[in-house]
GUZA-970593 format. One line per 4 residues: number of its first residue (from 0); their letters; for each residue x, y, z of C-alpha. Coordinates in Angstrom, 3 decimals. Layout:
BEGIN
NUM> A> X/Y/Z ~ ...
***
This chain:
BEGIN
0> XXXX> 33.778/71.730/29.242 ~ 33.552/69.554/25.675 ~ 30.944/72.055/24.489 ~ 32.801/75.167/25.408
4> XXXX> 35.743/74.387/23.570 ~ 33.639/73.450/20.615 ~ 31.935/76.672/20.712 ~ 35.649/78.401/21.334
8> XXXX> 36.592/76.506/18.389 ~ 33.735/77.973/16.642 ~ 34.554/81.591/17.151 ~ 38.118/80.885/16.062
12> XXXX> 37.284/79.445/13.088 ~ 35.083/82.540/11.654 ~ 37.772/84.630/13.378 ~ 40.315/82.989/10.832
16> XXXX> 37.719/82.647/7.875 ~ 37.007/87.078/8.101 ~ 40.299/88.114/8.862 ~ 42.582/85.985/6.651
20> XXXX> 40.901/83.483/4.493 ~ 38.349/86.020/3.070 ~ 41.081/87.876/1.203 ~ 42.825/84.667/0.832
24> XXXX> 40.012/83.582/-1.286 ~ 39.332/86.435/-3.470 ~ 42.717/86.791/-4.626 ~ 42.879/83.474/-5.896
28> XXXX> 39.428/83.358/-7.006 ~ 40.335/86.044/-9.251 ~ 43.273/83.940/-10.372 ~ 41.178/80.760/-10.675
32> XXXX> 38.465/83.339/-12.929 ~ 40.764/82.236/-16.229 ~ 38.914/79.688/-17.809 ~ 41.196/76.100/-17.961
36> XXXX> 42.779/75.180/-21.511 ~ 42.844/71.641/-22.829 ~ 46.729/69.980/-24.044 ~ 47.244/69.371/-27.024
40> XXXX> 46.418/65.574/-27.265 ~ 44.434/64.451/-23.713 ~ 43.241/61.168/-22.687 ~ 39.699/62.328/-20.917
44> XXXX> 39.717/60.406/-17.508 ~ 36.338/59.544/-16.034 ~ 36.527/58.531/-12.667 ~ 33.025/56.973/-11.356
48> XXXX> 33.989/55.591/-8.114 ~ 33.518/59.303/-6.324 ~ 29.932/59.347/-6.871 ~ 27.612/61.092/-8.957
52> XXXX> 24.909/63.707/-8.487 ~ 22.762/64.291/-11.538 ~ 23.451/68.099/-12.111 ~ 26.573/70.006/-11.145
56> XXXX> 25.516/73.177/-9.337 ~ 27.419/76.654/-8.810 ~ 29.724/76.578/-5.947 ~ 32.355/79.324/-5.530
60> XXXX> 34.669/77.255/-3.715 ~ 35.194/74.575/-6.087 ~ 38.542/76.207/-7.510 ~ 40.189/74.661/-3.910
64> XXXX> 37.666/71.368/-3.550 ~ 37.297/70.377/-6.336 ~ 34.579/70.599/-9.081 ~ 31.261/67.814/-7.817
68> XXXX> 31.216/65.036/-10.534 ~ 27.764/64.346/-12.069 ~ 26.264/62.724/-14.631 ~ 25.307/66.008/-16.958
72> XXXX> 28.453/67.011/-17.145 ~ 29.879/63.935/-17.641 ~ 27.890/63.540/-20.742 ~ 27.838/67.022/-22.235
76> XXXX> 31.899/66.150/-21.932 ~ 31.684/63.124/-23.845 ~ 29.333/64.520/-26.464 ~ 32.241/67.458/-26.757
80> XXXX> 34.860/65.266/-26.792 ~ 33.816/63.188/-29.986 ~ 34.218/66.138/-32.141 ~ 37.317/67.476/-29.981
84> XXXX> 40.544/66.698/-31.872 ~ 42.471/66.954/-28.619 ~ 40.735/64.403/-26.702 ~ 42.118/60.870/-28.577
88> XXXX> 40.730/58.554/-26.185 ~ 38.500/57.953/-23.088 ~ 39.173/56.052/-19.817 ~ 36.537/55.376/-17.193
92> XXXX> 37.297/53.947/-13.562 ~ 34.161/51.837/-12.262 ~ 33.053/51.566/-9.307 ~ 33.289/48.207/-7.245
96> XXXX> 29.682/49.249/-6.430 ~ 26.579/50.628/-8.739 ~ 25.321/53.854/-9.838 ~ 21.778/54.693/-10.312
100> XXXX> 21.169/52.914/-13.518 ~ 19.480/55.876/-15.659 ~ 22.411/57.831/-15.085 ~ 24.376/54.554/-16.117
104> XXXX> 22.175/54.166/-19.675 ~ 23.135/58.110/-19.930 ~ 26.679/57.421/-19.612 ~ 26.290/54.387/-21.870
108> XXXX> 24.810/56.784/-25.270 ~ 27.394/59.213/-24.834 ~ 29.736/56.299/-25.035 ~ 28.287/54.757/-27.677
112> XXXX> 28.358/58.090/-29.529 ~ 32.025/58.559/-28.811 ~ 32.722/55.412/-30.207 ~ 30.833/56.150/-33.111
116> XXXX> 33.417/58.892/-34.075 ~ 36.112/55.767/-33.672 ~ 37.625/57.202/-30.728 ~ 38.848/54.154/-27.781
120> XXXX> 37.426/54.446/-24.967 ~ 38.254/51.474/-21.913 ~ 36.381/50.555/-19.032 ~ 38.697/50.036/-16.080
124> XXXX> 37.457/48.086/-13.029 ~ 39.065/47.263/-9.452 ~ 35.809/44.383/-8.669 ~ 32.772/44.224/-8.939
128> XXXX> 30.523/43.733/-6.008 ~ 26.840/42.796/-5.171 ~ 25.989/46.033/-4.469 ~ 22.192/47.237/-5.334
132> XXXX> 22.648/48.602/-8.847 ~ 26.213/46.814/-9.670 ~ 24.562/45.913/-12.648 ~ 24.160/49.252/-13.873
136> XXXX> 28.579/49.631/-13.512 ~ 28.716/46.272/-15.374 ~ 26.541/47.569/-18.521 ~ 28.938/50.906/-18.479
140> XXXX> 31.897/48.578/-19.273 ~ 30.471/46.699/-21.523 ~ 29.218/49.874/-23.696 ~ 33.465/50.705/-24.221
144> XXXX> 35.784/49.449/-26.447 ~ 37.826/47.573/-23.952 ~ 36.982/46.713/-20.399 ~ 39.735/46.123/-18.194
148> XXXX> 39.692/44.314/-15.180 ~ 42.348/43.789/-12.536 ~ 43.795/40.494/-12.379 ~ 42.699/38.190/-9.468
152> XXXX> 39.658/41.068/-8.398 ~ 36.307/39.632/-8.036 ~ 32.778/39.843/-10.619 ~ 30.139/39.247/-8.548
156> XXXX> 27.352/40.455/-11.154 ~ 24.617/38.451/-10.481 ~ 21.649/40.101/-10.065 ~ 19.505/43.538/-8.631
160> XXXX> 18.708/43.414/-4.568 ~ 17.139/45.890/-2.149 ~ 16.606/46.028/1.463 ~ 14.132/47.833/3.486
164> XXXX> 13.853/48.059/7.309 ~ 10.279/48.263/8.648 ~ 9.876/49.907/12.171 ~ 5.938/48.386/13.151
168> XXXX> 7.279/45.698/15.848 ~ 9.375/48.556/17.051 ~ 6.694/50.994/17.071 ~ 4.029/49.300/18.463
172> XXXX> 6.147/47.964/21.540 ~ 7.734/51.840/22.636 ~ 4.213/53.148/21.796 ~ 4.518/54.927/18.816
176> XXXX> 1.752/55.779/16.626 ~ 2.355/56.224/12.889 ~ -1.159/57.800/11.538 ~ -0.615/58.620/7.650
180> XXXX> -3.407/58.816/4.969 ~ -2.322/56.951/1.815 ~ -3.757/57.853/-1.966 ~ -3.497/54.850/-2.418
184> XXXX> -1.881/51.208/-1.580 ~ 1.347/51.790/-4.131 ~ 1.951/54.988/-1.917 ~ 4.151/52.956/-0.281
188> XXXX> 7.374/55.984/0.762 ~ 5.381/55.447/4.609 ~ 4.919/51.953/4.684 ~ 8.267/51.374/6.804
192> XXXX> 6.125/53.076/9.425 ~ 2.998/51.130/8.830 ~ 4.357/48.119/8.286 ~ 6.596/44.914/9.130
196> XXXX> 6.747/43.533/5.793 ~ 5.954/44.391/2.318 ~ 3.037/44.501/1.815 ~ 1.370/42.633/-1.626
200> XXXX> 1.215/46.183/-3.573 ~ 4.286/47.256/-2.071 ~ 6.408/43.719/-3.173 ~ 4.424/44.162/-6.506
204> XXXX> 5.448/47.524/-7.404 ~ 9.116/47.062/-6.758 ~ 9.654/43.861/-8.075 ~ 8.349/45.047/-11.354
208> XXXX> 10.415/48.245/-11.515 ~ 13.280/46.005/-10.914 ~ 12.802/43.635/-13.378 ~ 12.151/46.548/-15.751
212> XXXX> 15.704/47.838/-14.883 ~ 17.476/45.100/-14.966 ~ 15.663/43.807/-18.491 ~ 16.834/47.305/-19.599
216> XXXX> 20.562/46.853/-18.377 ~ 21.692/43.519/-19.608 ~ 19.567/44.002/-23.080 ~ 21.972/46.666/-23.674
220> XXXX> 24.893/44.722/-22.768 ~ 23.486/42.238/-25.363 ~ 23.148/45.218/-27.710 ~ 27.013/46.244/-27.234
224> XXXX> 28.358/43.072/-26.694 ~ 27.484/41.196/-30.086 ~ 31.089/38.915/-29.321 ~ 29.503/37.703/-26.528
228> XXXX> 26.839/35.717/-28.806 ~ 24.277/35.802/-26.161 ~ 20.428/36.325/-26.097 ~ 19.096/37.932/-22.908
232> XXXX> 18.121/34.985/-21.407 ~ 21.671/33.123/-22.081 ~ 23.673/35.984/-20.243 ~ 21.610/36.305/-17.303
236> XXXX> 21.828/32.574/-16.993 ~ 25.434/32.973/-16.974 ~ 25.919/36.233/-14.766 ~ 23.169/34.105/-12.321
240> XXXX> 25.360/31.267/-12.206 ~ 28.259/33.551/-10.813 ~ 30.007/35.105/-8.680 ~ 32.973/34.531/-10.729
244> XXXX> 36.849/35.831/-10.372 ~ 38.019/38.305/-13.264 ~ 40.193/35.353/-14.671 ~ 37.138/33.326/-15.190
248> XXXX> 34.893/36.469/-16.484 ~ 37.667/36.928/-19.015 ~ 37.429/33.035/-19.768 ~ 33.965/33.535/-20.437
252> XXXX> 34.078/37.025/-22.603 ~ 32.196/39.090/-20.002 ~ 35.147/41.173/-19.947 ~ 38.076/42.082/-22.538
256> XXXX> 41.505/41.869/-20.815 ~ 42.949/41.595/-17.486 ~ 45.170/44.258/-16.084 ~ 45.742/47.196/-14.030
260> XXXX> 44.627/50.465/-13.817 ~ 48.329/52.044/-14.585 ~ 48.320/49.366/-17.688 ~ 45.038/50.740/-18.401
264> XXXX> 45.965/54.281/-18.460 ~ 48.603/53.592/-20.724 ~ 46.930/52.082/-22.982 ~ 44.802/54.340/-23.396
268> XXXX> 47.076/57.366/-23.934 ~ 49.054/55.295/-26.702 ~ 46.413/56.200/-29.009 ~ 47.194/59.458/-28.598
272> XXXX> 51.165/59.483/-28.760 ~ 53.976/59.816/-26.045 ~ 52.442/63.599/-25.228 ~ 48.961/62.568/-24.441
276> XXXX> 47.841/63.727/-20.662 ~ 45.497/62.868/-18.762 ~ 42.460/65.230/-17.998 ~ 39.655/64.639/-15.573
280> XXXX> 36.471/65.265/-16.983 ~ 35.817/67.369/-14.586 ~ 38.316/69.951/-15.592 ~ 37.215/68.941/-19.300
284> XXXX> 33.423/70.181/-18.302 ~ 34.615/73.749/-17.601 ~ 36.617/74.055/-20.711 ~ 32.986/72.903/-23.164
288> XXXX> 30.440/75.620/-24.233 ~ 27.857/75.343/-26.738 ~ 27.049/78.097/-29.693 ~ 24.548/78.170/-32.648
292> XXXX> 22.191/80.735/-34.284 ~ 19.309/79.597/-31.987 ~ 19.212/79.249/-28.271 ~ 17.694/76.504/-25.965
296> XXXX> 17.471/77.456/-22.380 ~ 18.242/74.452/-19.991 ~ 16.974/74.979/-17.063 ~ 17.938/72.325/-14.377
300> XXXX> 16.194/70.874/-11.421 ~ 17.565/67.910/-8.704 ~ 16.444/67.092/-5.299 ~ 13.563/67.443/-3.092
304> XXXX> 10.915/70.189/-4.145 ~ 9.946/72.807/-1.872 ~ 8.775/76.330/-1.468 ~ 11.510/78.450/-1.185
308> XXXX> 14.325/80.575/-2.821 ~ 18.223/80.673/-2.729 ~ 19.938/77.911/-4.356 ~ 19.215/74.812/-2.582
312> XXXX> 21.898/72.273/-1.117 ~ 24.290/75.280/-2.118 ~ 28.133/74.407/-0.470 ~ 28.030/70.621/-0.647
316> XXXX> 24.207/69.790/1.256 ~ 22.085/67.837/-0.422 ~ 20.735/69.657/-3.337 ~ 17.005/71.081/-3.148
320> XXXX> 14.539/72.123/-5.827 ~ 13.262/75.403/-4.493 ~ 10.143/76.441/-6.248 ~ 11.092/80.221/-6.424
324> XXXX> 14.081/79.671/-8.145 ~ 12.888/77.263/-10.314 ~ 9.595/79.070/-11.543 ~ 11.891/82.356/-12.003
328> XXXX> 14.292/80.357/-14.177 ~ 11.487/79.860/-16.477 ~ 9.989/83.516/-16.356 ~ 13.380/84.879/-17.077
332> XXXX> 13.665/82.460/-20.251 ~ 10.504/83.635/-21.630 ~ 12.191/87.548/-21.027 ~ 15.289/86.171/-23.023
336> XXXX> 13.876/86.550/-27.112 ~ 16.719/84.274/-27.825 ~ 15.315/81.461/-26.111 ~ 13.083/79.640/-28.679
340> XXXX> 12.281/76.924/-26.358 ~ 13.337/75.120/-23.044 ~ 14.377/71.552/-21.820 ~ 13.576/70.873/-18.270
344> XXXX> 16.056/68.372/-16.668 ~ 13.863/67.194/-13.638 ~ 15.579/64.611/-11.084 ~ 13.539/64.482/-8.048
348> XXXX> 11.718/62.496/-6.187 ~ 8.847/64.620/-5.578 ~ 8.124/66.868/-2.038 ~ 5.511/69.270/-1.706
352> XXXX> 2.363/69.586/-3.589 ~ 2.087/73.319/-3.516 ~ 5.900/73.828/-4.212 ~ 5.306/71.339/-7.166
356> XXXX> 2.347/73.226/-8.242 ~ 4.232/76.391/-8.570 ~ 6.849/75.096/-10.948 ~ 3.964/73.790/-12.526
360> XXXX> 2.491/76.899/-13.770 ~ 5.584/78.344/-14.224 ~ 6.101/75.877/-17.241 ~ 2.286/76.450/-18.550
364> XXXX> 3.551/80.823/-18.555 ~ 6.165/79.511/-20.771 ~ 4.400/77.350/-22.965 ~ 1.062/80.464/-23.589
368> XXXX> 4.149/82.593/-24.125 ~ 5.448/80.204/-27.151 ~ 8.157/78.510/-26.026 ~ 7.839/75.159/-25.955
372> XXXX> 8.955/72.868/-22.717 ~ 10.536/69.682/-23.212 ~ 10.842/67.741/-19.761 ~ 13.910/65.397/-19.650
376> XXXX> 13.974/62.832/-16.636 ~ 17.089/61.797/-14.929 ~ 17.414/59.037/-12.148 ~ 13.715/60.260/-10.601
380> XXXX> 10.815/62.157/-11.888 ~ 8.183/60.619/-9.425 ~ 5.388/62.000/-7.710 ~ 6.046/65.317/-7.590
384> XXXX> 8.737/65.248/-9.801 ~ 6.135/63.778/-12.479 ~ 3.564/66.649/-10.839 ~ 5.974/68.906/-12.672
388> XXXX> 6.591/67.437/-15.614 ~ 2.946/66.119/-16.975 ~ 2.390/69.405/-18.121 ~ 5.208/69.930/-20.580
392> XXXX> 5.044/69.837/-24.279 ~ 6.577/66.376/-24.337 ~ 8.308/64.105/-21.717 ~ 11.807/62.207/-22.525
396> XXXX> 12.898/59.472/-19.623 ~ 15.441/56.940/-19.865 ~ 14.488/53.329/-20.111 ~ 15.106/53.015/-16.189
400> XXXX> 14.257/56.611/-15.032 ~ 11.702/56.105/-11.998 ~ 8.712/58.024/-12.351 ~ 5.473/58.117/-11.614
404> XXXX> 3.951/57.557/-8.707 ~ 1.418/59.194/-9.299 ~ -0.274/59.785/-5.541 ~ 0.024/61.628/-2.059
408> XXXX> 0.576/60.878/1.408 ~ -0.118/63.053/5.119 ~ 0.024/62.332/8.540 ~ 2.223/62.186/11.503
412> XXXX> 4.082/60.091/14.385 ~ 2.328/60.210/17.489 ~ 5.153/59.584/20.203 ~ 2.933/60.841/23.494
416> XXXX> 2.967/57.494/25.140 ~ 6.363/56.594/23.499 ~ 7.738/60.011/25.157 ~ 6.109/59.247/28.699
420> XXXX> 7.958/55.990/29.664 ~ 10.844/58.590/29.976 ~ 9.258/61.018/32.022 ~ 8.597/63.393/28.934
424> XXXX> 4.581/65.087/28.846 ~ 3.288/66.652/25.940 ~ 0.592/69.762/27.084 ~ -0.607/71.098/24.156
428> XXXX> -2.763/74.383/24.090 ~ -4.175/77.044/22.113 ~ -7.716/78.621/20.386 ~ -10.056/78.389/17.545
432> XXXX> -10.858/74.965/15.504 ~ -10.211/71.317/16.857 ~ -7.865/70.931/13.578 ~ -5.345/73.851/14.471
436> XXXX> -4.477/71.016/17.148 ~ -3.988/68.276/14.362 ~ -0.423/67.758/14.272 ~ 0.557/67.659/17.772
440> XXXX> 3.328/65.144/18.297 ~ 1.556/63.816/21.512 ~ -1.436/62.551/20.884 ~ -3.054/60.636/17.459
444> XXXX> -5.660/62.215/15.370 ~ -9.478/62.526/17.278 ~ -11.698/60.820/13.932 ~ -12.885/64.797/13.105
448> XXXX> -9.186/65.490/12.872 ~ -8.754/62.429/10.203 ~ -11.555/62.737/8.376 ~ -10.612/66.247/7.406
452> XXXX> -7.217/65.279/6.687 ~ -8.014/62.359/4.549 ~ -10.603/64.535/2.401 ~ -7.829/67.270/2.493
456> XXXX> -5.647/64.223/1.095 ~ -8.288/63.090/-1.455 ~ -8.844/66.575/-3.140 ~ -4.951/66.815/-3.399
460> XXXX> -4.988/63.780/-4.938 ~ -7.560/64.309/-7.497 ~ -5.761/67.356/-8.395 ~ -2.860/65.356/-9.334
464> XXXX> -4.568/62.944/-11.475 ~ -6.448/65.795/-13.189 ~ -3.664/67.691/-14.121 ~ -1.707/64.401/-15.433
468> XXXX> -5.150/63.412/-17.509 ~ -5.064/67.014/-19.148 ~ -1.247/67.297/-19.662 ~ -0.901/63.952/-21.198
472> XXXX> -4.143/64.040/-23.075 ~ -5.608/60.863/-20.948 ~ -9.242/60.275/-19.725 ~ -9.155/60.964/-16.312
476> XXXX> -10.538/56.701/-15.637 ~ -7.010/56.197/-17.372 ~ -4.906/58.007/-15.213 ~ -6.742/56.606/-12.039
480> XXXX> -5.790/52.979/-13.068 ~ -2.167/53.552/-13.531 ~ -1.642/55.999/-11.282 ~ -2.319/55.176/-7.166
484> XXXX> 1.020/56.101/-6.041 ~ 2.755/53.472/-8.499 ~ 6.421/53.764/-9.370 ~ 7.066/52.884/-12.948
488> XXXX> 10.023/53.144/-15.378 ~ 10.951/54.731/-17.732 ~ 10.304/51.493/-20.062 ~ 7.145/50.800/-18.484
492> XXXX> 5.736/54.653/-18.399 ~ 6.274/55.140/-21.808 ~ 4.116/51.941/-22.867 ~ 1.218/53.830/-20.086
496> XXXX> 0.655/56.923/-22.014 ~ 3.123/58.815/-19.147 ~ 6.345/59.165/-21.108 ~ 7.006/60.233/-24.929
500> XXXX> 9.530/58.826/-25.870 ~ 12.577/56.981/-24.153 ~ 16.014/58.507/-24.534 ~ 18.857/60.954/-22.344
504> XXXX> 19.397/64.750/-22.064 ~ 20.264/65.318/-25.968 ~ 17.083/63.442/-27.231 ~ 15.355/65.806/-25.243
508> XXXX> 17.323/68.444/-27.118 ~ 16.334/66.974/-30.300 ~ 12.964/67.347/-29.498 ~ 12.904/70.827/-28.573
512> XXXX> 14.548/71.997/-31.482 ~ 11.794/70.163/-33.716 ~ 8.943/71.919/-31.619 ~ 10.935/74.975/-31.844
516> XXXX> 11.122/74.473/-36.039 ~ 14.669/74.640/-35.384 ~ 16.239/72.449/-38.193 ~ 17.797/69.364/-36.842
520> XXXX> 21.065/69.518/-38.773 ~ 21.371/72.789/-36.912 ~ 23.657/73.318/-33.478 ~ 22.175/75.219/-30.835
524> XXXX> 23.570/76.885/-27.819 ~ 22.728/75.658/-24.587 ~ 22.072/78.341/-21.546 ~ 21.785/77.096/-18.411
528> XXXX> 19.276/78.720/-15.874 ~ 18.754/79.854/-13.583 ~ 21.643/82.104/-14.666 ~ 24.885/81.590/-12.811
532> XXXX> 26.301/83.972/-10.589 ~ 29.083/85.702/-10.443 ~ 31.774/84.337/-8.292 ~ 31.946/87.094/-5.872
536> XXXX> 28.521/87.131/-5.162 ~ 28.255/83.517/-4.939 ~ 31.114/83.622/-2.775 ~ 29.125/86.309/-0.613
540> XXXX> 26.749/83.569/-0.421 ~ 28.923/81.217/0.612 ~ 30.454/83.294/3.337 ~ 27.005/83.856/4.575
544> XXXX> 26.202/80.078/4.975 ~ 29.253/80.301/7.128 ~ 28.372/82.725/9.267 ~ 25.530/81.211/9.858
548> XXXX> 26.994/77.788/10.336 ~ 28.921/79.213/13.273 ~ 26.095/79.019/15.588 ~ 25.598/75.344/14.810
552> XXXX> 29.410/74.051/14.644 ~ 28.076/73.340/18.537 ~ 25.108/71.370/17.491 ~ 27.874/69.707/15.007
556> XXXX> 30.110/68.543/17.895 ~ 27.555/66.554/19.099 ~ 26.138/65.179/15.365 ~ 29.653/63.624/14.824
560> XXXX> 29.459/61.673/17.857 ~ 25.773/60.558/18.672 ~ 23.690/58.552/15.867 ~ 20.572/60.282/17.023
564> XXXX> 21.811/63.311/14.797 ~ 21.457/61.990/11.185 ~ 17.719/60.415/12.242 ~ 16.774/63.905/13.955
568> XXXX> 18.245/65.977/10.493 ~ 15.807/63.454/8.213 ~ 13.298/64.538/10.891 ~ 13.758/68.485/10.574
572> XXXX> 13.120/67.603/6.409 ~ 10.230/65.955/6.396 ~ 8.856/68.496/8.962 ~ 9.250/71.350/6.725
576> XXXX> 7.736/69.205/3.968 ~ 4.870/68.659/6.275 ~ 4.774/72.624/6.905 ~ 4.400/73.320/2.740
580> XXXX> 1.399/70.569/2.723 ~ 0.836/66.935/1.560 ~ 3.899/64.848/0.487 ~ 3.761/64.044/-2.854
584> XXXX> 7.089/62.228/-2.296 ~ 8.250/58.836/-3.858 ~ 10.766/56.253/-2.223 ~ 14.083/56.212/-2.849
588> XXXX> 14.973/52.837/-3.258 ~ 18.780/53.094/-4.102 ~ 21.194/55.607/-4.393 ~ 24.330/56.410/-6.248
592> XXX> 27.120/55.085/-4.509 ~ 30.638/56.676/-3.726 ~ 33.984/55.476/-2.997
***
């Protein structure tokens, strides 16, 4: 009865979404077409706790949603905003968590640039919790002019923590099989399956990208903070030594001034005058544009890479890097003669080898056309994110950017026995080679079938460290030393050889207008690819996915309710990755947070 009202439900709800929202929508998207004007003197509010992707990405119903926050647009705002008369000061609401600390050393230059222009900007915060990257939140306040906390709320800055679970124990006593081919022991995205514990690599590798970031972090609190009077090792002492109450913080000079966020506000607009308004940067974004005699295609990349074409993690999903649409972003800026060269904003954790390829020589079409590619790395460029990117004229990562890991990974669970204490058989069957049967789900590999995966795995592999050693000029002994699946840092990858120099999205600029022989006193307009659409075909788009999601708002009624969804959704991801070829995927060891 449950799921026939849900699927009732569901054929009510596109009933409603055909006959009356669709024209609904399109007569307000027409009225929401008009492009927003900023007041005359605006306080530009920056609101972190919601959560940040790293690009924005076309979505035709943001006019009634909202437009997503992320940390591009966030900076091309700020950046804007220094040279905006309007905008007279700058607020930013923390969040009681972290964000993903490249995006926070992002955020930080802009600041720092808007400051530069003697514009106020003040760091609000509500607490400050030991969440994974709270660090990152903490070094945001400390770039402003002021940061504000509110009285009696807690600083509990004290260090950088992770937490992994490890499903061996569990495995091994339901009688699953994890069987995964590893190139090699820093390939660690599969050791949860593998193992019970870190292993010596796997503590190895992430204790030294965390110490990178959180070197990187506090030395730029040190850096912005000069009334503190503290060397690096003095203020972690003292943050260590915590957690502290924002009465005491203040005592100490980790923070400015106590009070709250209404206090804040106003403070804020008082540079401005009694007419000063408030303006999320969000509604700032849509108002900035870019112009100059020479153009600079940006074409932008975030998520998981895979084969694949229409606009990945389009209506609020996850967002995808989908090879197709990323390789004809950069054939259609070498057909644009305007275009004299292109920055690459890559955020991704890698995914499949062949989708990576693609994109791959998609940037070396550009580059034997003449247009130089300039790769700029957001909170991941690893594995195949780095695939992507080794190739490029130069490379531009910020100091905590994770990138790397430099490796590949294949295999499978084998749940046959694990599936048989509940009465569930696998019977597989079929024709030709002993390897079309590889991948079944019910029984492990026979040795032929694992030998010829793990030379599969090795010539992938080797690939990947040849086209590293020829895009970044290495010997080939080189790359095979620093690469076996090792996350590094920014920090730490430019010091290997693996990064050029260490910096955000406009140092990238800067360095595609200098291979361009664009002068560097000269502005440049920015066009984004690939290009985008207009609203009524992007809505089209959108009303597609919905027709489609129809069928599942069944399957949905169920996800809400039983945990097994979320695990199963992971499941039908990694499949498809599995589908494309090896994983040449990195872990994901933290994650921006949200409110």
């Amino acid at each position: 009865m449950k799921q026939f009202l849900i699927t009732v439900g569901a054929v009510l709800t596109a009933f409603i979404l055909f006959f009356i929202g669709v024209p609904f929508l399109l007569i307000t998207m027409v009225a929401a077409s008009s492009k927003p004007t900023t007041p005359s003197a605006v306080t530009l509010l920056i609101d972190l706790r919601e959560g940040l992707t790293d690009q924005s990405k076309p979505d035709p119903f943001a006019f009634l949603t909202g437009r997503p926050l992320s940390t591009m647009d966030i900076v091309t705002s700020l950046y804007h905003a220094a040279d905006d008369n309007k905008v007279k000061s700058i607020l930013i609401r923390l969040p009681e968590g972290g964000i993903a600390p490249a995006a926070a050393e992002e955020i930080r230059t802009a600041v720092r640039y808007v400051r530069s222009k003697n514009k106020t900007v003040i760091a609000h915060s509500q607490g400050l919790y030991p969440d994974t990257m709270v660090v990152a939140s903490y070094m945001i306040g400390s770039s402003a002019t002021e940061f504000w906390m509110q009285p009696h709320s807690a600083f509990q800055v004290t260090g950088i923590s992770t937490e992994n679970m490890f499903f061996k124990r569990a495995f091994d006593k339901y009688g699953i099989t994890p069987q995964f081919e590893q190139r090699y022991e820093f390939k660690n995205a599969v050791n949860p399956y593998l193992q019970s514990d870190y292993t010596p690599a796997h503590r190895e590798a992430t204790l030294s990208w965390m110490g990178s970031i959180y070197d990187s972090l506090l030395s730029a609190v040190v850096v912005d903070r000069k009334d503190l009077k503290m060397d690096l090792p003095k203020l972690k002492a003292v943050l260590e030594a915590g957690p502290y109450g924002a009465e005491q913080a203040k005592e100490m000079g980790l923070i400015t001034k106590l009070g709250q966020v209404h206090e804040a506000e106003e403070a804020a607009k008082a540079k401005g005058g009694a007419d000063t308004e408030l303006m999320d940067v969000q509604s700032y974004a849509a108002t900035v544009t870019s112009s100059g005699a020479q153009t600079i295609a940006v074409i932008n990349g975030e998520g998981a890479i895979m084969t694949g074409k229409g606009g990945g993690g389009f209506g609020g999903g996850e967002p995808e890097m989908l090879s197709d649409d990323i390789a004809q972003a950069f054939y259609d800026a070498v057909d644009n003669d305007k275009v004299k060269a292109i920055v690459f904003r890559v955020s991704s954790p890698g995914g499949s080898d062949t989708a990576s390829e693609q994109i791959a020589q998609a940037i070396k079409f550009a580059q034997d056309s003449g247009k130089p590619v300039v790769v700029s790395m957001g909170n991941y460029a690893a594995s195949g994110g780095y695939w992507i990117s080794a190739g490029a004229n130069a490379i531009v990562a910020n100091p905590s950017t994770l990138t790397g890991s430099i490796g590949v990974y294949g295999g499978k669970l084998a749940i046959g026995d694990a599936a048989a204490r509940f009465g569930v058989d696998f019977r597989q069957i079929g024709v030709g080679g002993e390897y079309a049967q590889a991948y079944s789900s019910g029984k492990p590999f026979s040795d032929s079938q694992r030998a010829s995966i793990s030379t599969w795995i090795d010539g992938i592999y080797n690939a990947f460290v040849e086209r590293v050693a020829k895009g970044r000029k290495l010997p080939v002994d080189r790359v095979k030393e620093i690469a076996k699946g090792r996350v590094w840092t920014g920090a730490q990858a430019k010091e290997r050889g693996l990064v050029d120099d260490l910096g955000g999205f406009y140092a990238a600029v800067e360095k595609a207008k200098a291979l361009a022989k664009i002068d560097k006193d000269a502005k440049v307009k920015l066009v984004s690819y690939p290009n985008t659409k207009s609203p009524f075909a992007m809505f089209g788009k959108g009303v597609e996915a919905s027709v489609k999601g129809v069928e599942a708002l069944s399957f949905l009624g169920w996800a809400s309710t039983d945990p097994r969804a979320e695990a199963i959704m992971k499941e039908a991801k990694q499949a498809r990755l599995r589908e494309q070829g090896a994983s040449v995927l990195a872990p994901e060891p933290y994650a921006p947070s949200a409110r």
